[in-house]
N, C-alpha and C positions, 0 to 999 in steps of 0.2 A: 513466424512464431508470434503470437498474442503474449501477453505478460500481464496481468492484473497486479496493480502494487496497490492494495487499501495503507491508509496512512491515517493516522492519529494526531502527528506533528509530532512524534518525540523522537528520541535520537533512535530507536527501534525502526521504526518507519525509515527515516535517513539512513542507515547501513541495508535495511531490506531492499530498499532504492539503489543504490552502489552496486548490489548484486546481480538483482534484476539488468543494472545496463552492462557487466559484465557479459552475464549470457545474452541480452538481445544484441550485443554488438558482434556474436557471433552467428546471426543470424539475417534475413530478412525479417522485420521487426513491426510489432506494433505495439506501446504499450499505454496501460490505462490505468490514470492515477484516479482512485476510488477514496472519497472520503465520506463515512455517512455521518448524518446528523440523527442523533438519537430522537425517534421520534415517543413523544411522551403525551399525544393527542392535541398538541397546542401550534398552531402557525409559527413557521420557524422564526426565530430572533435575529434581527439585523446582527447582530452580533457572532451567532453564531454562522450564518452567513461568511462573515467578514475572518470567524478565523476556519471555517472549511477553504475558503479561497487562499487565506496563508498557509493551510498546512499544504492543498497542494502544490501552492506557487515554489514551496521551499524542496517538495518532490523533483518538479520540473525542474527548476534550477540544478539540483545534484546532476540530476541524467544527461543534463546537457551540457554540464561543465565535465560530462564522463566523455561525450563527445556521441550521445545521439543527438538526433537532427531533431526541433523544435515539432517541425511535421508529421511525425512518428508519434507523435505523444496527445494522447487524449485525453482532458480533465470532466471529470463524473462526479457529482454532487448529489446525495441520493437521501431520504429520509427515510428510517426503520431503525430496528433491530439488525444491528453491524453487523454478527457473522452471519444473520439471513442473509442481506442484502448483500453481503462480500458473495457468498456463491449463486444468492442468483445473478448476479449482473457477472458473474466470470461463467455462469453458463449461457446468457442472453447474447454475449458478445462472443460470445465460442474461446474464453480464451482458452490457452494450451497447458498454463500453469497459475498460481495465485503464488507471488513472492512475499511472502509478511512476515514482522517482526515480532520477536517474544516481549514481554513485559510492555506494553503500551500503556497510556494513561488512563485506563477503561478499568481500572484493578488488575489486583496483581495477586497470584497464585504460587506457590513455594518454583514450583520448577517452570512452568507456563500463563503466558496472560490467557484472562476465560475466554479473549475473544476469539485468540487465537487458536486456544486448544477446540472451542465450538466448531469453528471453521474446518479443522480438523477433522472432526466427529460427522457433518453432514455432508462435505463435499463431495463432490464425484470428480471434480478436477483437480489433476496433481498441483500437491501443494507443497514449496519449499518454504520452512521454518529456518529463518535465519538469527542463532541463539545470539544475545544480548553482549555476550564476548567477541564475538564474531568480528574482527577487524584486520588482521592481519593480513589478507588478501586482496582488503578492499581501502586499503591506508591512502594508497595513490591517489585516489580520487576524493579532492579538498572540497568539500561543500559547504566552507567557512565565508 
């Protein structure tokens, strides 16, 4: 099983990551931490660079302190438009499902983040929405 987890860096991303290694540890596994940098026509900033590489360092870290294997796990750094680019690259890599979080730091909508709910709206690959309460099942696993 393929797993697409895009990540923002906020504690939304962190519990969709928990869950994600949930179901791939019930699986043969691959999974692929996607961060996009919003591309706004400008050459990307060192900065922004440096926090795509923290947010998904801090993905990685969860999934492995969940107890998948470092080797399993693939870091994707992409420039666009986030929920384009969240389902083309979960269709490009054939994943099986896109794990992601509600409320991320991209704005925020009464019941759904926009990025989320987009992804929603164009995908063709099943996609689990894991809501912003969402912790009870996924407590075990400290990514502190």
């Amino acid at each position: 099983m393929k797993i697409l987890i895009p990540t923002d860096g906020s504690v939304y991303s962190s519990n969709a990551a928990k869950v994600a290694a949930k179901i791939a540890l019930g699986h043969d596994y691959k999974l692929l931490v996607l961060h996009v940098v919003p591309d706004k026509g400008f050459k990307r900033k060192k900065w922004q660079k440096e926090g795509a590489e923290n947010a998904i360092s801090g993905i990685t870290d969860i999934l492995v302190k969940a107890g998948c294997e470092i080797e399993r796990i693939e870091s994707i750094i992409k420039d666009g438009n986030a929920p384009e680019m969240i389902v083309k690259v979960a269709r490009k890599q054939n994943a099986d499902r896109i794990v992601i979080g509600t409320h991320g730091k991209n704005g925020l909508k009464k019941l759904m983040g926009s990025v989320t709910e987009k992804v929603l709206q164009i995908s063709d690959v099943l996609v689990l929405v894991v809501p912003p309460k969402y912790t009870a099942h996924i407590d075990n696993i400290n990514d502190e």
